[in-house]
C-alpha positions as CSV (number, residue, x, y, z in Angstrom):
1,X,11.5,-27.4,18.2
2,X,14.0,-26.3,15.5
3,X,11.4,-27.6,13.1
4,X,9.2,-24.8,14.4
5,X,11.3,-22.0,15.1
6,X,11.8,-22.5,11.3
7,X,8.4,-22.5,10.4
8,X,7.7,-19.5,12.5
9,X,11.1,-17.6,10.3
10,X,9.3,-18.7,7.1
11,X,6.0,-17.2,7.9
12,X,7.3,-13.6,9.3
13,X,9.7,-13.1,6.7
14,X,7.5,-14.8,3.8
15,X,4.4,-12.5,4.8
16,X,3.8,-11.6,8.2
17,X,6.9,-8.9,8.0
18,X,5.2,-8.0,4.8
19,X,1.6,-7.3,6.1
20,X,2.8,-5.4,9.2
21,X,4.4,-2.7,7.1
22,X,2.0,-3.1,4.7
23,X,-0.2,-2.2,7.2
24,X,1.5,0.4,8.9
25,X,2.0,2.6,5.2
26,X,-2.0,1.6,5.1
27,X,-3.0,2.9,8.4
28,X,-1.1,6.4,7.5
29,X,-2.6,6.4,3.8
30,X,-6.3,5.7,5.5
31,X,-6.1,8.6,7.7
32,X,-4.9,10.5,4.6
33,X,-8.2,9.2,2.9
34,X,-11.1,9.8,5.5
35,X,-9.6,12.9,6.3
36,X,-9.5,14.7,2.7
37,X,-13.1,12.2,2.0
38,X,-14.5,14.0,5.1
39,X,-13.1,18.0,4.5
40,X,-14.3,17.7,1.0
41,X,-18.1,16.1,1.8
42,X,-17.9,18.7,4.7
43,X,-17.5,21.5,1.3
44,X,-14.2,22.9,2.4
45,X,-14.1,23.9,-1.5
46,X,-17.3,25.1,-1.3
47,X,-20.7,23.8,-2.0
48,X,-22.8,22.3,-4.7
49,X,-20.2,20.4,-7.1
50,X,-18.6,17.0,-7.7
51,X,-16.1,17.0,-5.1
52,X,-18.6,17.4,-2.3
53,X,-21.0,14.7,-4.1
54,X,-19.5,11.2,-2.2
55,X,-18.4,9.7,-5.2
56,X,-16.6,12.8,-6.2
57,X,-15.0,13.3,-2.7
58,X,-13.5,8.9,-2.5
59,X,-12.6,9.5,-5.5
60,X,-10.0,12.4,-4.5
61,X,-9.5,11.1,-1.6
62,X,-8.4,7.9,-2.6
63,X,-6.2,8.7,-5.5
64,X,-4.4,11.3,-3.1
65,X,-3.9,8.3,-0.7
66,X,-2.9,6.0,-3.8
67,X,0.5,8.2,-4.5
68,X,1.3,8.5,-0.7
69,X,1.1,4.5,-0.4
70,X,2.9,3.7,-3.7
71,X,5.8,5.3,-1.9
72,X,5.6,4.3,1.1
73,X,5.3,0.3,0.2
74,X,7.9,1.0,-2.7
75,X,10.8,2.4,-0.2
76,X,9.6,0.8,2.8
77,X,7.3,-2.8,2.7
78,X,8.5,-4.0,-0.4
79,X,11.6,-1.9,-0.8
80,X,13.7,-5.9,-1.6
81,X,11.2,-6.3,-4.4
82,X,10.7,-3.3,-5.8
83,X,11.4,-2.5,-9.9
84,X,14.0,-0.8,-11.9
85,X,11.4,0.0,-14.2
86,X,9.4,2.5,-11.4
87,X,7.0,3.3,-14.0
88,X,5.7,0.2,-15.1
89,X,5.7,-0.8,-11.4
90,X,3.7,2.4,-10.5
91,X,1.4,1.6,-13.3
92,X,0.7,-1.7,-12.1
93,X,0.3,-0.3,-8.6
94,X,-1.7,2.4,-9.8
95,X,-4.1,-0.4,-11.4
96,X,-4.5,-2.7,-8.4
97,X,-5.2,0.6,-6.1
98,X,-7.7,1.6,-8.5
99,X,-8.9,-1.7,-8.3
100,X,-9.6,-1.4,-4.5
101,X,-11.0,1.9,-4.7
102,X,-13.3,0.7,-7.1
103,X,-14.4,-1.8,-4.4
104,X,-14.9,0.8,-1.7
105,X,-16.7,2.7,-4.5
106,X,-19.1,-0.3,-5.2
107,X,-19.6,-0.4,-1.6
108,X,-20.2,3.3,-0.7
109,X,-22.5,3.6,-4.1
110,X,-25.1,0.6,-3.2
111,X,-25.3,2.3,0.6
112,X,-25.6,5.6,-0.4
113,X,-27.5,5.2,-3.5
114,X,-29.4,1.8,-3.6
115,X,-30.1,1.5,-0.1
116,X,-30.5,5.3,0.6
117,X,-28.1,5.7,3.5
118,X,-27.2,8.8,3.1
119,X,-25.6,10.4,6.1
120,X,-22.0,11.9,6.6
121,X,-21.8,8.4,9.1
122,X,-23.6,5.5,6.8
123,X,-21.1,6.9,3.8
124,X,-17.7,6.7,6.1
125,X,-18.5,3.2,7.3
126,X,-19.9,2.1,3.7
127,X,-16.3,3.3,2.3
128,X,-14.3,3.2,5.2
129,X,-15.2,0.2,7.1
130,X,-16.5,-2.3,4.7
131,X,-15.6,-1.1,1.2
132,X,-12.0,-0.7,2.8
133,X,-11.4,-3.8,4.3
134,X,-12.6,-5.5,1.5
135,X,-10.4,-3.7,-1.0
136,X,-7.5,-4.2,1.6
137,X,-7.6,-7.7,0.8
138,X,-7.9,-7.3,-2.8
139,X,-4.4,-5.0,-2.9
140,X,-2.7,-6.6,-0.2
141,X,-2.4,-9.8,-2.6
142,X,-2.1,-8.2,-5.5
143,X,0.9,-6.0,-4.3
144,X,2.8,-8.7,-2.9
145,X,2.3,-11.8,-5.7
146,X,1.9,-9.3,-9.0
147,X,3.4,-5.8,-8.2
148,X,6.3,-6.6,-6.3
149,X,6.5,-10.5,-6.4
150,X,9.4,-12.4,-6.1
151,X,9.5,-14.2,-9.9
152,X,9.8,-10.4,-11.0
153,X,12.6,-10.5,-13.9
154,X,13.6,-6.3,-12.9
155,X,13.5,-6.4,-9.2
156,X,16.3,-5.8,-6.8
157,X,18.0,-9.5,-6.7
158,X,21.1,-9.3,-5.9
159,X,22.4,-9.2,-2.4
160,X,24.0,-6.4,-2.4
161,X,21.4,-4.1,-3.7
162,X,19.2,-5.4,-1.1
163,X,21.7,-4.3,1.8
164,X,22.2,-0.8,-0.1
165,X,18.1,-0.4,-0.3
166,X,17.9,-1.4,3.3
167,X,20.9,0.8,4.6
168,X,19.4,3.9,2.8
169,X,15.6,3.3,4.1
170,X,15.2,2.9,7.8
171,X,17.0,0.3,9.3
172,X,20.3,-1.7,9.1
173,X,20.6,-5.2,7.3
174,X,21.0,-8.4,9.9
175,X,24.7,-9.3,8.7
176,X,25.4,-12.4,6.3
177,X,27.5,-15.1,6.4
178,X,28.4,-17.4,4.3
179,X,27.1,-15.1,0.9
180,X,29.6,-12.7,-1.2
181,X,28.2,-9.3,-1.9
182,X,29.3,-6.8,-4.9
183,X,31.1,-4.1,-3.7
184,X,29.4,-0.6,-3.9
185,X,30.7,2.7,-4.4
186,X,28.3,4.8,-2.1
187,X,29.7,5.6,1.1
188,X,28.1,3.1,4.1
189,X,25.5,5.4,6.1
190,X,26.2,3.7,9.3
């Protein structure tokens, strides 16, 4: 029994913790997307140019979503892992994103394009549905083994910033026994 409570600890907090906020910064960004994809194919800037084309409109869309999720996963799902060095991090972040849109893009581009679906519905579930689970996959790997991996040389380590970056962003660190933590010179939030 202990030897599966154990194995149950390892997988929540060695990815299943992970993917649920992962998923949850997701879910917000993907309404972000479809909604801004939809106003702009809709021509909510007007008509007649490349943001209302459906290339022009993920590609918005998307990016807009990109800089929402690159916060939220920074100082929320990955906030233990996450870089000194924000702008290499965001870079890399930046690539893998652009890496997944480029999948929904592939996606939305042979529906719409190749096999002439071309209706406000065919394009949402061309990006949205397949293009975006797919690319979900891609990111969701990437992020957590490349972007904010563990063997990172200039992530947070230490124990103590750890507790500080989980005191400042939502919730309280489960106390620890048995370790020494550095001393900080912020005041405690709680």
């Amino acid at each position: 029994m202990e030897r599966l409570k154990r194995l149950a600890e390892r997988v929540w907090f060695g990815i299943a913790q992970y993917a649920l906020k992962f998923g949850v910064v997701g879910l917000i960004g993907f309404g972000i997307d479809i909604a801004l994809f939809n106003l702009l194919r809709l021509g909510v800037f007007g008509h007649d140019h490349a943001l209302q084309s459906p290339i022009g409109a993920k590609a918005v869309s998307v990016s807009v979503a990109i800089v929402f999720n690159w916060i939220g996963n920074r100082y929320w799902t990955f906030r233990e892992h996450r870089r000194k060095n924000f702008v290499l991090e965001l870079v890399e972040y930046v690539v893998v994103s652009l890496g997944g849109m480029g999948i929904a893009l592939l996606c939305l581009y042979i529906s719409h394009y190749v096999l002439g679906y071309d209706t406000l519905l065919a394009d949402n579930v061309a990006s949205n549905v397949i293009g975006l689970g797919l690319g979900t996959l891609f990111r969701f790997a990437l992020y957590r083994y490349w972007v904010y991996g563990h063997h990172r040389k200039d992530g947070l380590a230490s124990a103590a910033r750890v507790e500080e970056a989980q005191r400042t962003i939502f919730e309280e660190p489960p106390p620890r026994t048995g370790t020494v933590t550095e001393p900080t010179d912020r005041p405690s939030l709680g």
